[in-house]
N, C-alpha and C positions, 0 to 999 in steps of 0.2 A: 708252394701253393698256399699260404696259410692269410685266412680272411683277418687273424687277428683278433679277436675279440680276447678277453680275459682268458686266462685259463691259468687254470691250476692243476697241481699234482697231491692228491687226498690218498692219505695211506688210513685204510681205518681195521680193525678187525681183523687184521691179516689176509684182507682183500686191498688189493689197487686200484682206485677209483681214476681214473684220468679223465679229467674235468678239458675237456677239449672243443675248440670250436674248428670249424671248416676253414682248411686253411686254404689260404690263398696258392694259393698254390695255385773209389775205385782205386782204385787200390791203383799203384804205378802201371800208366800204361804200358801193356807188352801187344806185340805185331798180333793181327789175328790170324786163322791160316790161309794161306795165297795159293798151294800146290791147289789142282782141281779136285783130287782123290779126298784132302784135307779138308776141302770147302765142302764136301758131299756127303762126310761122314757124321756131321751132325741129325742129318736125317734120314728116314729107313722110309718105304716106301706107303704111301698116303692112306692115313684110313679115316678122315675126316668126313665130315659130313658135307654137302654141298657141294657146288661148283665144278668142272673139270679140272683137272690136272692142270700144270703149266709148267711149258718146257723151258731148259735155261735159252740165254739169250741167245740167237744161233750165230756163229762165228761165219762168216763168209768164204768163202772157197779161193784159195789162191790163183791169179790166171797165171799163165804158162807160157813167157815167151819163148820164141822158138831158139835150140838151142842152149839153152837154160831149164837149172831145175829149181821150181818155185820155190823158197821158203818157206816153212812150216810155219803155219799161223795157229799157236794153241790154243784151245776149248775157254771161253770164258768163262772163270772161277764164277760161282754163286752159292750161295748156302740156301738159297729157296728154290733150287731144284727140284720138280718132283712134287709140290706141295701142290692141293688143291686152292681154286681162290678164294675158299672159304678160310681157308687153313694159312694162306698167304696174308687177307685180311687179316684175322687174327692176331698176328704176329706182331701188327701196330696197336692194339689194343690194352690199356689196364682198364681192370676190372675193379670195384668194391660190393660190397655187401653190407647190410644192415646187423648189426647185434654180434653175439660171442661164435656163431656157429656157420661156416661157411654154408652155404644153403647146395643141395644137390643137383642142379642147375650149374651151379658154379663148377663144380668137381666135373660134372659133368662135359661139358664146352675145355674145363684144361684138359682131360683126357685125349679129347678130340682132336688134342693140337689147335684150339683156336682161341689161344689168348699168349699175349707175352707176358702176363704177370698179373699184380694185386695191389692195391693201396689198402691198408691200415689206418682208423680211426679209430681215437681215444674210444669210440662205443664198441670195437672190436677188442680192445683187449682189456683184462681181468686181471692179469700179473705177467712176470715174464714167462709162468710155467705154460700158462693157458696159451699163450701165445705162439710159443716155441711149440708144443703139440698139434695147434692148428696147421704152423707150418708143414711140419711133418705129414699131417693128411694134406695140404698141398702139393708138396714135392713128392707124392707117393703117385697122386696122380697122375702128375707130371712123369713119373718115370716108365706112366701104361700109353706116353700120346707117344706119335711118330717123330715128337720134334723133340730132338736128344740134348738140349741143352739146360740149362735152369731156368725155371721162373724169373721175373723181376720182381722182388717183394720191396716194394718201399714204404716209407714213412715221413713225417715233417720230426729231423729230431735238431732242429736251427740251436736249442739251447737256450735256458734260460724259461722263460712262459712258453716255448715254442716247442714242447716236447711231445710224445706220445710214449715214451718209456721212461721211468724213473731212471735215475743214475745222468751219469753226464752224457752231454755237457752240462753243467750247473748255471754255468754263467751265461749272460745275453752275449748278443754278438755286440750292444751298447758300451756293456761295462767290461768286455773285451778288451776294447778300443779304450778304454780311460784307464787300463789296467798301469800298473808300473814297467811290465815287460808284456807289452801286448803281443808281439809276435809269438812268445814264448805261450800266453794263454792261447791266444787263437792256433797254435800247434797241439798245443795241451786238448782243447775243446773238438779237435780235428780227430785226436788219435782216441779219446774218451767216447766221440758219438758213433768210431767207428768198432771201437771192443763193444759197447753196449750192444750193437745193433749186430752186432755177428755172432753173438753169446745168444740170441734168440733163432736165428736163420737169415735175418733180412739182410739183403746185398744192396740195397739203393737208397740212400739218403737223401733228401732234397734238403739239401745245405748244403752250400751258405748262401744267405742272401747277401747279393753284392751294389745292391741300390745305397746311390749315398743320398744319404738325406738333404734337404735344402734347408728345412723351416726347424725348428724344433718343437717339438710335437706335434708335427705333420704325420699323414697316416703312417710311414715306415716308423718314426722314430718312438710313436707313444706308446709302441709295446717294444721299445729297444732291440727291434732287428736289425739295423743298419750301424757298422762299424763307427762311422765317423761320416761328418761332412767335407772330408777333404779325399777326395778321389785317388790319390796318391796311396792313404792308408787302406783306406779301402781295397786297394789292391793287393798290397802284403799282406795285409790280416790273410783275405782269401786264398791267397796263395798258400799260406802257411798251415789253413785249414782244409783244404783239397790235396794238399800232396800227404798230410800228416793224414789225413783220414784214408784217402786211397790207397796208401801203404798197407793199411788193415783188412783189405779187400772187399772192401764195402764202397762201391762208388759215390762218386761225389754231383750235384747237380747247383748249376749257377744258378741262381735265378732274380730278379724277373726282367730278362733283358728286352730291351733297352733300360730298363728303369723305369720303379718307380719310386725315386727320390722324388722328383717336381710333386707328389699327391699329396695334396689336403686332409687335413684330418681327416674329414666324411668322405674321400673319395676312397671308396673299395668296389673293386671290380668284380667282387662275390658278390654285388646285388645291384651296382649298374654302371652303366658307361661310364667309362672315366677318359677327360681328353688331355692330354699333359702337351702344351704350349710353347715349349721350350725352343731356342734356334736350335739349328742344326748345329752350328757349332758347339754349342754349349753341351750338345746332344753325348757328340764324340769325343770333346776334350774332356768332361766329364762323367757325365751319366757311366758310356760304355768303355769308359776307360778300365775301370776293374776286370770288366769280360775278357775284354783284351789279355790281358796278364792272365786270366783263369784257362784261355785257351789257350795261350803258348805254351803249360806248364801239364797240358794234357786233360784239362777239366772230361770228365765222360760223359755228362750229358749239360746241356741249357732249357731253363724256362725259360720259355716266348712269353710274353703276357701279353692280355688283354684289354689294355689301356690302345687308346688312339694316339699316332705321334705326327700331328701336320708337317714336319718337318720331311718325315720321311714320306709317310702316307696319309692323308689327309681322309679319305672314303673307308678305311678299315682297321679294326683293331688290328696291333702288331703278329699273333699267333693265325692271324689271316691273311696276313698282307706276305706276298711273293716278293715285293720290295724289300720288306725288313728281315726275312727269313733268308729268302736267295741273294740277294743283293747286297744287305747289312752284315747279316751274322757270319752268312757262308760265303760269299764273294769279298767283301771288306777285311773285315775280321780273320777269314780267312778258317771257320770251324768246320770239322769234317767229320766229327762224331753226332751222337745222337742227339735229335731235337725231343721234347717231349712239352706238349701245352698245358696251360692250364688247368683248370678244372672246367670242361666241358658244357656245364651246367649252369657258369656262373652268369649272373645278372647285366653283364656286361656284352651278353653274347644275344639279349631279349630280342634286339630286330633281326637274329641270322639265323631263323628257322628253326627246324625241327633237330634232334639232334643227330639225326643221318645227315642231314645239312651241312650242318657244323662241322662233324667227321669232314665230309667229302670238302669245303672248304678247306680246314684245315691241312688236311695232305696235298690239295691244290698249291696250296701257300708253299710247302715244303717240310712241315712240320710231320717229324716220323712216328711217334708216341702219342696217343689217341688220351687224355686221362677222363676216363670216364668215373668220376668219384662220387655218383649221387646215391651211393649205399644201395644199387638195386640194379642186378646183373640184367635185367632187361636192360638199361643202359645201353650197355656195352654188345650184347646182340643185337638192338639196332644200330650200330656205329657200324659196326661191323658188318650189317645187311644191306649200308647203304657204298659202304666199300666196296662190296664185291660187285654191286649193278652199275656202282662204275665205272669199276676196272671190265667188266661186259660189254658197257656201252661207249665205251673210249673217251669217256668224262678225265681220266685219270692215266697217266702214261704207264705203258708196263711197263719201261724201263726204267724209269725212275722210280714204281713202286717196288720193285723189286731190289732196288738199291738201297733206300728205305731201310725193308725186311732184311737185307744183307749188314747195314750198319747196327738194327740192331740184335741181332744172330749175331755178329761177332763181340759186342759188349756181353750177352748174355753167355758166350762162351768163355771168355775170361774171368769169372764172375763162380763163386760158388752158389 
């Protein structure tokens, strides 16, 4: 997610300043569980706030020819069994907060079972002690909701200007790529962002960025987030730093698919539309050539971004578009773990309403991870108020929201 702007890492005093801007914005995958008893035991019975219950998907009744005896047709597995749709909303939702101190609000709504996690910003944290502590009052609340599994706690730790914790990675994903054994650093930067990031509590990284760049000093490249301009490298690097960091059990997230290599210096989609022109061809041999490789290789989650791509979809940013999500990432591509969008908030989103709008767009599209990062948990209780009225008023499918919540219930179950 990260906007890019300068950023620094300021050690002063024995305090850690992280000089951060708004970013634009797993360890080896293992099966998650399939038995029904297994899919059920993540959660105990509903004590959230709002909405009615919601039953699993119902299995149809076998008919009976005569002289025959029907086949047993088993109960379809779900892990959002039982949850209200308050509580089921929730479940696509991160959260953030403003300053060092989660606010009571916050604690309060994870208790409830209705959030799937937290974003961290440079303004949230103080050092690693403060940080690891705040986790701990997170996960403590998390341990009083009815949803038994972990938080998602993430952060931008790309490496290099792109961190929010001191330590590594040290390097850019730039000078990665121009390294003498690049594979070996971007494995090195893969397994470093993910002991930092588990030495505090957090399980979710949004690294690596796998846009290649086109121009030089085009917006990816002039704060050195983009491996190389050759799509090829591109793809090994991230390969090398998804599987090395997901080893550490701290997942890994592509981003910003389709790409934003083709963007111009000034085009940042943290303050406005940005429409990237590129053919289709150029799209897929390029651009989302890296994804490709990042999904075969078990990537656990993708940024959608916020850019327009006429090739694909000409009327909608790509983390809206049903085209680029259902038809690109997941039909083409062929991905089947967790989506999670941008940053909610961003500039780029000014003519698509409100941000229950947004939300309800977004999950339209197909996108399961709501990121709501504008530092103020109201945020994320309207995303989530405008989920639930329309999964009420059949704006939104229950089956597929619930599949959603099932995809990411089993990331957040493999997941410390």
């Amino acid at each position: 997610m990260c906007s890019a702007a300068k950023v620094r890492t300021v050690l002063a005093t024995g305090a850690l300043s992280l000089a951060m801007v708004a970013c634009q914005s797993s360890h080896a995958p293992t099966p998650g569980a399939s038995a029904p008893d297994a899919a059920r035991s993540i959660w105990s019975a509903p004590g959230g706030s709002g909405g009615g219950r919601l039953a699993s998907p119902s299995t149809p009744r076998p008919t009976k020819t005569p002289g025959t005896s029907p086949a047993p047709v088993p109960p379809v597995p779900t892990r959002s069994a039982g949850l209200t749709r308050r509580q089921l909303a929730g479940q696509r939702i991160i959260y953030s907060y403003p300053g060092l101190t989660p606010p009571a609000s916050l604690l309060r709504i994870i208790r409830a079972g209705e959030a799937a996690g937290v974003i961290f910003f440079g303004e949230n944290i103080a050092s690693p002690a403060q940080i690891s502590s705040v986790i701990a009052q997170l996960r403590q609340a998390q341990a009083q909701s009815p949803v038994h599994v972990p938080l998602l706690l993430m952060v931008d730790q790309e490496g290099g200007l792109i961190r929010r914790l001191p330590g590594a990675p040290a390097l850019s994903e730039k000078r990665i790529g121009q390294s003498t054994d690049p594979v070996a650093a971007a494995a090195a930067a893969g397994t470093g962002a993910g002991r930092t990031l588990a030495a505090v509590g957090i399980n979710v990284n949004l690294a690596p960025v796998l846009d290649v760049y086109s121009t030089a000093g085009n917006f990816i490249d002039q704060y050195q987030r983009s491996y190389s301009a050759n799509p090829g490298t591109v793809a090994s690097l991230g390969r090398a730093f998804i599987t090395a960091q997901q080893r550490t059990g701290v997942a890994a997230t592509a981003k910003h698919f389709p790409g934003l290599g083709w963007a111009a210096t000034a085009q940042n989609t943290d303050t406005q539309p940005v429409t990237l022109s590129q053919s289709l061809a150029a799209l897929r041999s390029t651009d989302e050539f890296p994804y490709s490789a990042a999904v075969a290789i078990g990537v656990d989650l993708v940024m959608v971004s916020w850019a327009i791509y006429p090739a694909l979809d000409p009327n909608r940013p790509a983390g809206l578009s049903p085209t680029v999500v259902r038809q690109e990432l997941r039909g083409r591509i062929g991905f089947t773990r967790v989506t999670v969008t941008d940053a909610l908030e961003a500039g780029a989103l000014a003519h698509y309403g409100s941000t229950g709008q947004r939300a309800v767009a977004a999950a339209t599209a197909g996108m399961d991870l709501i990121l709501c990062s504008a530092r103020d948990v109201s945020q994320g209780e309207a995303a989530t108020a405008a989920l639930v009225n329309a999964q009420t008023g059949g704006q939104l499918d229950a089956a597929g929201f619930i599949a959603a919540a099932d995809r990411i219930a089993d990331l957040r179950a493999r997941l410390r």
